[in-house]
C-alpha positions as CSV (number, residue, x, y, z in Angstrom):
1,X,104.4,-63.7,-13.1
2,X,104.5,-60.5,-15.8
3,X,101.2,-60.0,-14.7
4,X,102.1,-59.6,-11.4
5,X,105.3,-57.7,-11.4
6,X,102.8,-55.2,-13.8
7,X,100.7,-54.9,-10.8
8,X,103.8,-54.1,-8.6
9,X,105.1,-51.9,-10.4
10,X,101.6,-49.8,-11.0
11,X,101.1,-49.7,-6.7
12,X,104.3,-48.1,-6.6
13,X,104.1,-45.7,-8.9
14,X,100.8,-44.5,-7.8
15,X,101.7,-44.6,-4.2
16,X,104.7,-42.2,-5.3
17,X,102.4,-39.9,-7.2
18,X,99.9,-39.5,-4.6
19,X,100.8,-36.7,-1.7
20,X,101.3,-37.4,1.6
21,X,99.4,-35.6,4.1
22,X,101.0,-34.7,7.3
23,X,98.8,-32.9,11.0
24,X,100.7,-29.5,11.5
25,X,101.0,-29.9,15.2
26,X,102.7,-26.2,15.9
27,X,102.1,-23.0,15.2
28,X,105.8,-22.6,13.9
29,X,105.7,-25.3,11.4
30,X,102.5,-23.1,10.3
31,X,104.8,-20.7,9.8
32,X,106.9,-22.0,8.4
33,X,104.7,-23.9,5.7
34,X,102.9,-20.8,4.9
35,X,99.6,-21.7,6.7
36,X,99.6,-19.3,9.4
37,X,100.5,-15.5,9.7
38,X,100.7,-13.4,13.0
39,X,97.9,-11.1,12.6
40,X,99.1,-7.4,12.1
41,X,98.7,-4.7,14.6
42,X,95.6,-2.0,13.9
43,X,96.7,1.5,14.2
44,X,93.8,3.0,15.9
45,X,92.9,7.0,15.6
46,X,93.2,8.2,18.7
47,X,88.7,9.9,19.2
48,X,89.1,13.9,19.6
49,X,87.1,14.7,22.4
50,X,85.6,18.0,21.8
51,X,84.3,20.9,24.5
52,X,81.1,20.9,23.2
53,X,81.4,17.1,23.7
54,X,82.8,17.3,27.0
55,X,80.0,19.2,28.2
56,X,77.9,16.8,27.3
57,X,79.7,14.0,29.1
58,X,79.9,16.0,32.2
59,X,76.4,17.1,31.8
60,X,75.0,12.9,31.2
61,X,77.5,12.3,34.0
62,X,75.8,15.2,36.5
63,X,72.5,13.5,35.5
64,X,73.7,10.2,36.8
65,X,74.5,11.2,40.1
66,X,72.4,11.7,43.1
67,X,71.0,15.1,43.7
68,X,69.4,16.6,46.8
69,X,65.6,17.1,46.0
70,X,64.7,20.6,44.7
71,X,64.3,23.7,47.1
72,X,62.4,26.6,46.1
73,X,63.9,29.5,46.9
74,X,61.6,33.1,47.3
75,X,63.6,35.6,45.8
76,X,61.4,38.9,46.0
77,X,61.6,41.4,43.3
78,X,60.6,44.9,43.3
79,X,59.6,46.5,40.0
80,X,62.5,45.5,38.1
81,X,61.5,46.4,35.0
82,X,62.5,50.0,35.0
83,X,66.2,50.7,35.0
84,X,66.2,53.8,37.0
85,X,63.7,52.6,39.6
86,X,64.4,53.5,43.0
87,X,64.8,50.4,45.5
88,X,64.0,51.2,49.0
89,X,66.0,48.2,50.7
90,X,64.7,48.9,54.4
91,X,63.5,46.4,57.3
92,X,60.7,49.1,58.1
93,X,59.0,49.5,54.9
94,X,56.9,47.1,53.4
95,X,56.4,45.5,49.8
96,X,53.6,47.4,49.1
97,X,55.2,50.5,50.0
98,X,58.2,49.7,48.1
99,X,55.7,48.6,45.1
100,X,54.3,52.1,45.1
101,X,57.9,54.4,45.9
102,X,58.9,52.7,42.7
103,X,55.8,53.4,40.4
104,X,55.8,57.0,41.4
105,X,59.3,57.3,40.9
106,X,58.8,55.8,37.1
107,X,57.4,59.0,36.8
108,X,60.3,61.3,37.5
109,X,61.1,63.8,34.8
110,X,57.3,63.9,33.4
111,X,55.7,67.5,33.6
112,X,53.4,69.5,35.4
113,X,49.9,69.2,34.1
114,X,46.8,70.7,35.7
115,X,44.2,68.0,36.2
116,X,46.5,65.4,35.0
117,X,47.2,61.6,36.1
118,X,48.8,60.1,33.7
119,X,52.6,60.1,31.9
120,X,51.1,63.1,29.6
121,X,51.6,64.9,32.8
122,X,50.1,65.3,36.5
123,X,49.0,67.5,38.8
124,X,50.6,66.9,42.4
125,X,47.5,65.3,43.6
126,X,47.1,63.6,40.2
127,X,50.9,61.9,41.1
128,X,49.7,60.4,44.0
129,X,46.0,59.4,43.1
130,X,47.2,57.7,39.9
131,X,50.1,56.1,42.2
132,X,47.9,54.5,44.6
133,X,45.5,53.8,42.4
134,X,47.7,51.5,40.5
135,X,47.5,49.0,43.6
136,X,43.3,49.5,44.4
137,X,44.0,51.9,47.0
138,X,41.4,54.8,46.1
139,X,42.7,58.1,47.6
140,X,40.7,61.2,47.5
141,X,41.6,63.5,44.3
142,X,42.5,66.5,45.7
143,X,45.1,66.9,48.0
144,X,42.8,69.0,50.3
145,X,40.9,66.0,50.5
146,X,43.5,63.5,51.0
147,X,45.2,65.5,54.0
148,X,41.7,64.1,55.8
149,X,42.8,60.4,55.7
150,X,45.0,58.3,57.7
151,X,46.3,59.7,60.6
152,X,48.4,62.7,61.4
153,X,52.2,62.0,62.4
154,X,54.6,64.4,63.6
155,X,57.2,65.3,61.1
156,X,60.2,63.5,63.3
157,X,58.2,60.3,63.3
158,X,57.7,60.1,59.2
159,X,58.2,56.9,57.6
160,X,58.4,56.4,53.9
161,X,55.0,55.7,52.2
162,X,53.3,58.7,54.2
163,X,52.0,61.7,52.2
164,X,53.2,64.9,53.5
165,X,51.2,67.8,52.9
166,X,51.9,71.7,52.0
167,X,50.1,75.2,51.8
168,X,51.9,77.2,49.0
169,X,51.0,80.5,47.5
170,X,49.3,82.4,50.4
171,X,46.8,80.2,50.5
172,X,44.7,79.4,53.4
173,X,44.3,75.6,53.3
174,X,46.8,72.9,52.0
175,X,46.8,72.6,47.9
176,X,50.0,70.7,47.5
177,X,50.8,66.8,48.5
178,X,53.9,64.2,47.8
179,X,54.8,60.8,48.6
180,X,58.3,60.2,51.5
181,X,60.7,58.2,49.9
182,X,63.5,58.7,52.3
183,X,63.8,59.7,56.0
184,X,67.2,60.7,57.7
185,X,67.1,61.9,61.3
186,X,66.8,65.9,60.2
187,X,65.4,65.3,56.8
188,X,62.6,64.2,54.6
189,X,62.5,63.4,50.8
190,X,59.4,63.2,49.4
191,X,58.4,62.6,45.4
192,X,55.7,64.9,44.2
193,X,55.0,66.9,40.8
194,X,56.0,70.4,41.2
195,X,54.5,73.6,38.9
196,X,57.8,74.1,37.4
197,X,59.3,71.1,36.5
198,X,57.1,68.4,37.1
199,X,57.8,65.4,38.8
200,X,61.0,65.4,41.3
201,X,62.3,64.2,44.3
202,X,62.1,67.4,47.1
203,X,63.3,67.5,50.5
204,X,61.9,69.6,53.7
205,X,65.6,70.8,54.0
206,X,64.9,73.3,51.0
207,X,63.9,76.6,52.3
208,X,60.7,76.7,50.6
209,X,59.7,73.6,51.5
210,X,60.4,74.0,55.5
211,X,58.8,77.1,55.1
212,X,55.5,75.7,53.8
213,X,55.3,72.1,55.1
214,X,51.8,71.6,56.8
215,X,51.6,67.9,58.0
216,X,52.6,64.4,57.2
217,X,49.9,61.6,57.3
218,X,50.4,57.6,57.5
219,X,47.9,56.0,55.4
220,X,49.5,52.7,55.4
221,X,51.0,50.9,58.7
């Protein structure tokens, strides 16, 4: 009987000792015991979107759509690397002429040199030898010569690209030529490189001019 009330008495105190485990069913007796905790809100840094990054983005998003295919467009361009050229923007006057109204008018402001063809300084046949040259159009060197080809074309018909021709100083024959750069109804400018101050824009309307003008030849259509 001792032996067993011993035992008794050992069962009880162990099952008193020992803890009693218990299935947390809710998330407020979690809570409440410590086992759970409501997960804390992350402050996130709002991203600065910069313009150099926007650019991108609208760029990548550009990219993304569709596009209609490619078109190439002609865009023509006369001579454009001189800033002073002169552009002859005229339904009647072809590239070419334009092409060569602009490299003789590079020249403007270089002087009068007998025999010359280059920017060290021309004669007036020189101008327009040099001129056409530039393009593989070989002119005659002299203007005496050059008033021989093409074909002869009354002063009211003159279109720009024709060489118009003079006789200056008494003489008997024409020694003078220039290039038309411009044509109004009672007037014709012409680009030439005169004795006295070398290459110029003249016009027929100057006295001395109208007084020696001898003919005007088309030696491009």
């Amino acid at each position: 009987m001792k032996n067993i009330a011993y035992i008794s008495l050992f069962l009880l105190l162990f099952t008193a000792c020992k803890p009693t485990s218990s299935i947390v069913t809710s998330k407020e007796v979690a809570v409440k015991k410590g086992m759970y905790a409501e997960p804390k809100a992350v402050a996130t840094t709002p991203v600065k979107v910069t313009e150099k990054k926007k650019k991108s983005q609208n760029k990548e998003l550009i990219q993304t759509q569709v596009t209609e295919p490619n078109v190439t467009k002609k865009v023509a361009k006369v001579n454009n690397q001189n800033d002073d050229d002169i552009v002859i923007e005229n339904e009647d006057a072809s590239y070419l002429i334009k092409q060569l109204i602009n490299s003789a008018s590079d020249n403007l402001g270089v002087g009068y040199r007998g025999g010359g063809t280059t920017k060290a300084g021309f004669d007036c046949s020189g101008l327009i030898y040099s001129t056409f040259k530039k393009f593989d159009i070989t002119l005659p060197r002299s203007s005496h010569e050059m008033a021989t080809v093409g074909t002869k074309i009354d002063l009211s018909n003159a279109k720009k690209g024709d060489l118009i021709f003079f006789i200056n100083r008494g003489q008997r024959r024409i020694n003078h030529v220039g290039m038309v750069v411009e044509v109004t109804d009672d007037e014709v400018k012409f680009i030439h490189s005169s004795t006295q101050s070398g290459v110029i824009i003249s016009s027929t309307k100057e006295s001395y001019y109208n007084r020696t003008f001898a003919q005007i030849n088309r030696v491009l259509e």
